[in-house]
C-alpha positions in Angstrom: -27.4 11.7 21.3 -24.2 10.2 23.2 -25.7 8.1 26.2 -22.3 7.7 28.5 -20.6 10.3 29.7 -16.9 11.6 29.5 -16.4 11.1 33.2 -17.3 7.5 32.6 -14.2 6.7 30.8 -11.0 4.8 32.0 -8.6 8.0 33.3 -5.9 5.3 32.4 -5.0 6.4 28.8 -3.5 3.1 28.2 -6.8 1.4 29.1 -9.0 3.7 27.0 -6.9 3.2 24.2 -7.5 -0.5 24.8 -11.2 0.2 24.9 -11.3 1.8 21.8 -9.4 -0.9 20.0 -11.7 -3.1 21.1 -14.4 -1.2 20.3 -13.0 -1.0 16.6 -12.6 -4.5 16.2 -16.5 -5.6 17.4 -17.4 -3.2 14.5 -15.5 -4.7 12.1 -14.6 -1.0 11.4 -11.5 0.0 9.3 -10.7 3.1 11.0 -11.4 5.6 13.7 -10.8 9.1 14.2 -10.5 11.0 17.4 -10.8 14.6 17.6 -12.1 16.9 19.8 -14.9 18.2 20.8 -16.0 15.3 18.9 -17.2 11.4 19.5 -15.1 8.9 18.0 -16.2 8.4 14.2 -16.0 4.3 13.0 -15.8 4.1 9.4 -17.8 0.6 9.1 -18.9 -0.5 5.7 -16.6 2.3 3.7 -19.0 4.9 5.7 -17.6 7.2 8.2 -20.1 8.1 11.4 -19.7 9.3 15.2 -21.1 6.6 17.2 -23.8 7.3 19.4 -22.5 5.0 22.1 -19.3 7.1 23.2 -19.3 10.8 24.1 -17.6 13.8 22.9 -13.8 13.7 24.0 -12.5 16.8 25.0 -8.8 18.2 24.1 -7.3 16.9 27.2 -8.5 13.5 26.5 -7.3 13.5 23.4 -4.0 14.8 24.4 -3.2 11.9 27.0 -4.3 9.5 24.0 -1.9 11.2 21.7 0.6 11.4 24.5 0.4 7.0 24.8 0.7 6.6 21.7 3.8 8.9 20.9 5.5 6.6 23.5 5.5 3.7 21.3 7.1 5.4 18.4 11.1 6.2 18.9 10.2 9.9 18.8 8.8 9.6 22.7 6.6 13.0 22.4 4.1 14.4 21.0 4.9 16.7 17.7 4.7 20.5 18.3 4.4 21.2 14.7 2.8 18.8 11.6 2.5 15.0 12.8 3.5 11.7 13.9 3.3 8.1 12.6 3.4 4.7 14.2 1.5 1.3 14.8 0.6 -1.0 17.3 -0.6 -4.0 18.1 -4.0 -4.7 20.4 -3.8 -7.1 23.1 -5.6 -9.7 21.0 -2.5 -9.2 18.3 -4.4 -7.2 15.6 -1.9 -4.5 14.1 -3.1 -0.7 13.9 -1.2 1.8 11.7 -1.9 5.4 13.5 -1.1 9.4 12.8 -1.3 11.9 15.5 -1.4 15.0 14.2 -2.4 18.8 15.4 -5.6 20.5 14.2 -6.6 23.8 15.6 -4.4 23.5 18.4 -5.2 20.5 20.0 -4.0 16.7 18.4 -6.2 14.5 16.6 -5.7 10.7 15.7 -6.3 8.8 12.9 -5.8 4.6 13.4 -6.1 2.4 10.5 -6.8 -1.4 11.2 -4.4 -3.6 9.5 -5.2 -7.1 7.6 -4.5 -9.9 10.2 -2.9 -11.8 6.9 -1.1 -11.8 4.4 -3.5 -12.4 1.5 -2.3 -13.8 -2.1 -1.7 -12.1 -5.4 -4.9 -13.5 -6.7 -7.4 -12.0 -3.3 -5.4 -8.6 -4.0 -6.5 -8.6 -7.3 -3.4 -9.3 -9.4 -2.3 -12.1 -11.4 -0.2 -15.1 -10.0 2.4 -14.9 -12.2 3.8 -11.9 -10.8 4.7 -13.8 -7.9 7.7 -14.5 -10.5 8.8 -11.3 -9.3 10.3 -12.6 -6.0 12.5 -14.8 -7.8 14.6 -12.6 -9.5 18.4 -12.9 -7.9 18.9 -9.4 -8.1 17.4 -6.0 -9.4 14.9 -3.3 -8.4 11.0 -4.2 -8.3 9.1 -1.3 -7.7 4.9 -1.0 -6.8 3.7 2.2 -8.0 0.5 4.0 -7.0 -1.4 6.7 -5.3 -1.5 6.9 -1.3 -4.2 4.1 0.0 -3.7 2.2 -3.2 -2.7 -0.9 -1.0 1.6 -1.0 -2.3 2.5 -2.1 1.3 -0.1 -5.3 1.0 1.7 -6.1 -2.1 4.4 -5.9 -1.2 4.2 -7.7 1.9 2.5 -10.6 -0.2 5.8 -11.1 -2.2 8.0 -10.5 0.7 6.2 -13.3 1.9 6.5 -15.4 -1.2 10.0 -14.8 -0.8 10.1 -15.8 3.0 8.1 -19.1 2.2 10.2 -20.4 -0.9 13.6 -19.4 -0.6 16.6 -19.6 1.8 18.0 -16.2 2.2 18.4 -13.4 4.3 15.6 -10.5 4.0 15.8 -7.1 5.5 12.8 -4.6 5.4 12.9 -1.0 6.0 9.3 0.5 7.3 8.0 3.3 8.3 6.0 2.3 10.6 5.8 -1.9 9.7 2.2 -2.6 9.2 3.2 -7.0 8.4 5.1 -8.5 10.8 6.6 -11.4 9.2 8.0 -14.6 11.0 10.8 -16.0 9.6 10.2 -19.5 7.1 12.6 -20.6 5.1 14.4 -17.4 4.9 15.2 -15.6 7.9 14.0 -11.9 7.9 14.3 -8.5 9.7 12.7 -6.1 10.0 13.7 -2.5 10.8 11.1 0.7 11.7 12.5 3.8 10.6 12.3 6.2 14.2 13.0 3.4 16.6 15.6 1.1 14.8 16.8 3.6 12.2 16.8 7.1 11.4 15.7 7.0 7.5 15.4 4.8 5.3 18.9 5.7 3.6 21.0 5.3 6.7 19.4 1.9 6.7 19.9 0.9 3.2 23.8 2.2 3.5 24.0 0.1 6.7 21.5 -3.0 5.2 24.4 -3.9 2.8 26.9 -4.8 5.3 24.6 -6.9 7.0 24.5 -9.8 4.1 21.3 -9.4 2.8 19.9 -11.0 -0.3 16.7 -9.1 -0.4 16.1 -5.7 0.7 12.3 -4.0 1.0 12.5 0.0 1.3 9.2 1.1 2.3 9.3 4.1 -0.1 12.1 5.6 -2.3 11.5 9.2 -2.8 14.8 11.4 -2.2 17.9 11.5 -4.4 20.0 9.3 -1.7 17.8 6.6 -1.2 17.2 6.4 -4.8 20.4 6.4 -5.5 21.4 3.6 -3.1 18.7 1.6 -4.3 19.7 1.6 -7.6 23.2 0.3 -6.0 22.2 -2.1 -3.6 20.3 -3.4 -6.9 23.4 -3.3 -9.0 25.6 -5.0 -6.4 23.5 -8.5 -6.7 20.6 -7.6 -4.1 17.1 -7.7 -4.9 15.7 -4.8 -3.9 11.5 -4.2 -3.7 9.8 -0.6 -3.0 6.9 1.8 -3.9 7.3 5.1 -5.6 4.6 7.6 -5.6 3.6 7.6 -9.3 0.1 7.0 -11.2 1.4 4.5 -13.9 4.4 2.3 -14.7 6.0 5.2 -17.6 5.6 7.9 -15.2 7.4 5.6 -12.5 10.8 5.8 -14.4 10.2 10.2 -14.7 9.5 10.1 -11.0 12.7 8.7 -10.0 14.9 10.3 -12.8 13.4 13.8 -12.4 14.5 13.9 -9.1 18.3 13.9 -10.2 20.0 16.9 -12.0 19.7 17.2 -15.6 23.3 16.2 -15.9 23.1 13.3 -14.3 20.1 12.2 -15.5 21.4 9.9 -19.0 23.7 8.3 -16.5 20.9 6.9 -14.1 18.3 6.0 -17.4 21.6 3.3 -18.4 21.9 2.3 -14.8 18.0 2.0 -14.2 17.4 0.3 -18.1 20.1 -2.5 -16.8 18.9 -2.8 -12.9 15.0 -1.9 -13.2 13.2 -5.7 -13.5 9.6 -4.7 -13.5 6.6 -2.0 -12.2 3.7 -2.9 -11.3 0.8 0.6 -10.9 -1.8 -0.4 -8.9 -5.3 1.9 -7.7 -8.2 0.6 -5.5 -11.4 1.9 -7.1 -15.2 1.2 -6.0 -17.1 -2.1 -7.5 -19.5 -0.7 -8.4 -20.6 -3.1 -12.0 -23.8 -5.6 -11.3 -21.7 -8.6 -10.4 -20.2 -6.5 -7.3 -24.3 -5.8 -6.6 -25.4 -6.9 -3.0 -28.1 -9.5 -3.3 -30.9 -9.4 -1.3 -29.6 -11.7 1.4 -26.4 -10.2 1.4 -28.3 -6.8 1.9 -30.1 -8.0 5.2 -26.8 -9.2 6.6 -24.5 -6.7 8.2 -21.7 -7.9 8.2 -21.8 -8.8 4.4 -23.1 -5.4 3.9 -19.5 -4.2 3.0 -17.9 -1.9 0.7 -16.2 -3.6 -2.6 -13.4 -2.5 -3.8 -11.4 -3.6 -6.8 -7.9 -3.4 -7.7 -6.9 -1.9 -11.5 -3.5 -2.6 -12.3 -0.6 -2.5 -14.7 2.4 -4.3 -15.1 5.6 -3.3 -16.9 8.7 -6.1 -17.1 11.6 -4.4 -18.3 12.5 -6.3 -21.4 15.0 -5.5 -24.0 12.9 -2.9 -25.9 11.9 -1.2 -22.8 15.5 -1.0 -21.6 16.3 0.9 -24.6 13.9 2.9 -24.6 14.6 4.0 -20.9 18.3 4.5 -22.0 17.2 6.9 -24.6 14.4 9.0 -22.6 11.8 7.8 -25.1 9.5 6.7 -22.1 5.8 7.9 -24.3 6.9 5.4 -26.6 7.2 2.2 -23.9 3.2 2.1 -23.6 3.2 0.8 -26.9 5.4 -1.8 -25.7 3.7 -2.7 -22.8 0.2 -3.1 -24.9 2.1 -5.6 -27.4 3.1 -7.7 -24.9 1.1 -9.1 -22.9 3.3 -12.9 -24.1 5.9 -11.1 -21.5 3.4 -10.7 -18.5 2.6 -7.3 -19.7 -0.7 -5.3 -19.7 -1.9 -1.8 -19.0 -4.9 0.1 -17.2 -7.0 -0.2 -19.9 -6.5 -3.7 -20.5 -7.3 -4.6 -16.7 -10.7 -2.0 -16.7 -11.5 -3.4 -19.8 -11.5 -7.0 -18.1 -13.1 -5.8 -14.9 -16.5 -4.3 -17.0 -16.8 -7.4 -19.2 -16.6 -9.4 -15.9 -18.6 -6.9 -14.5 -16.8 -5.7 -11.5 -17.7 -2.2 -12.7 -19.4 -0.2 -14.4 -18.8 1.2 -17.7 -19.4 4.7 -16.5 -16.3 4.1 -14.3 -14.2 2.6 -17.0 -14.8 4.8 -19.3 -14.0 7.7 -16.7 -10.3 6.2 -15.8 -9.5 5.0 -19.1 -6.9 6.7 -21.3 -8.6 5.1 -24.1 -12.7 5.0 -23.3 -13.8 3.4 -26.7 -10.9 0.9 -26.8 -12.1 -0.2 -23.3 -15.6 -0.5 -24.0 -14.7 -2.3 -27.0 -12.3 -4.7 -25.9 -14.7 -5.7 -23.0 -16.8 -6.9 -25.1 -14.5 -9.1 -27.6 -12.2 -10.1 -24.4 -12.6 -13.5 -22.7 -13.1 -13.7 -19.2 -9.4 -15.7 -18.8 -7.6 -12.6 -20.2 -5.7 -11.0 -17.0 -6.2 -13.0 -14.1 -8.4 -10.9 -11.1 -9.8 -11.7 -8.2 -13.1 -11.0 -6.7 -13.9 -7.6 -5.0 -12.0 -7.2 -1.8 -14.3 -6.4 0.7 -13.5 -3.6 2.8 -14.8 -2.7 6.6 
């Protein structure tokens, strides 16, 4: 039963937003949801649950909430139809990504606490020599995976790499930026598609005239930012983005199949000579006996935490697979991949095989996102622990 009531709240929206924040972050929760007719629900320890603390906020409530934060974002108001991204930062400088969107009727919010840090390749879960990727001169880098599978993080940790080791000029385009990052050794800027841009084309035209020697598009996923990307690549820029896509191959069909048949040989030559490397990432639950809570961990709280692990592939474009992206034979570049793990390479199956021998999961789960179930069962248990650098379970609030 909620014990405060509604009337008890700041009527300053700003300040109730404020509250809330606040209220996130003594949690240690990793996102709320507001709706109404509905207390705030904290998702603490990878569960979701109203808390009995705050009452149910009613639509007009939830409508000045809404209203606040649509003034941070370039759009100013609230969306009549579909919804509305942003982020913000809290008075004590943690960043929150948030969505307002419309449900029934009345507007709902969804805010998403974002990591105070910028961790390593090794804490996300991929191996350190892919920090080679941030010193290519030029080319296209690309982080593939599913929505939530943490692309922004990674590629925020190489932008990072890139801002800490080299002495260039790096501009970002985000929608909304989750990582601020100060400049180091190279200076960079960032740019927030609906407040300093329109879309991330417009910015990528206009980012080439700006002298940039690395360029980050949040997301490539129409024909004209694809396309531009491909040329900013060609035309001595590094270029870094995500692409929607559940593995490296079906990377390289995501972007071609989005340009007409006939122009489709033309951009497999120019992708087989700009496209450096892929790396397909997914988050997936620890859930093998070395991810087990012990039973002091189990009395603590704030240890009490849901593990998550990162499975990953990594594709370098090398000769072979150049060709074979030239002449459409993508089914046949897993092979490659699986050969050549000399090159940096290694697939899905290579990676779960590695986490159940460590025994980061369980063989249940490997089995169950494995293309090849027996080879991963059987390669766990011949592989050495050194194969494909990980890194522990990342906790998660």
């Amino acid at each position: 039963m909620n014990q405060r009531y509604q009337q008890d709240l700041p009527q300053d929206a700003e300040a109730l937003l404020q509250q809330l924040l606040d209220a996130t972050l003594q949690r240690e929760a990793s996102d709320l949801h507001l709706s109404a007719d509905h207390a705030p629900h904290f998702r603490q320890q990878g569960v979701l649950a109203a808390a009995p603390d705050w009452p149910l906020f009613d639509a007009e409530t939830l409508e000045r909430l809404a209203d606040t934060l649509a003034g941070r974002t370039r759009a100013g108001r609230l969306p009549e139809i579909g919804a509305l991204d942003g982020a913000l930062s809290a008075k004590n400088g943690a960043r929150f990504r948030f969505n307002v969107y419309l449900r029934s009727g009345s507007y709902s919010i969804a805010l998403r606490r974002l990591e105070d840090r910028i961790r390593s390749l090794p804490e996300l879960g991929l191996p350190a020599e892919l920090y080679g990727l941030a010193d290519f001169s030029h080319g296209l880098v690309l982080i593939a995976g599913p929505t939530g599978s943490g692309k922004t993080t990674t590629l925020a940790t190489l932008v990072d790499r890139v801002n800490q080791t080299r002495a260039c000029h790096v501009i970002t385009i985000e929608d909304p930026i989750e990582y601020l990052h100060k400049s180091q050794k190279a200076l960079v800027d960032q740019r927030e598609v609906g407040y300093d841009t329109d879309n991330f084309n417009d910015a990528l035209v206009a980012s080439m005239r700006q002298d940039p020697d690395v360029i980050l598009v949040g997301e490539i996923r129409d024909l004209n930012t694809i396309r531009t990307a491909i040329t900013a690549a060609e035309t001595g820029h590094l270029v870094f983005s995500t692409v929607h896509s559940g593995d490296c191959v079906g990377s390289i069909d995501r972007l071609v199949s989005v340009f007409h048949a006939d122009e489709q040989p033309g951009i497999r030559r120019q992708l087989s000579m700009v496209l450096r490397a892929v790396v397909a990432q997914r988050l997936i639950i620890a859930d093998g006996p070395a991810a087990t809570p012990t039973d002091e961990e189990l009395q603590d709280v704030t240890a009490a935490k849901t593990k998550l692990v990162l499975a990953s592939e990594t594709m370098k474009v090398t000769s072979p697979v150049a060709n074979l992206i030239t002449q459409a034979k993508d089914s046949h570049i897993y092979s490659v991949i699986e050969t050549s793990r000399n090159e940096g390479m290694y697939t899905y199956d290579e990676c779960l095989a590695q986490l159940l021998r460590e025994g980061k999961i369980s063989e249940r789960t490997a089995r169950g996102l494995a293309k090849n179930p027996q080879m991963v069962a059987s390669r766990a248990s011949k592989m050495r622990p050194s194969r494909v650098m990980l890194s522990q379970p990342v906790e998660t609030s």
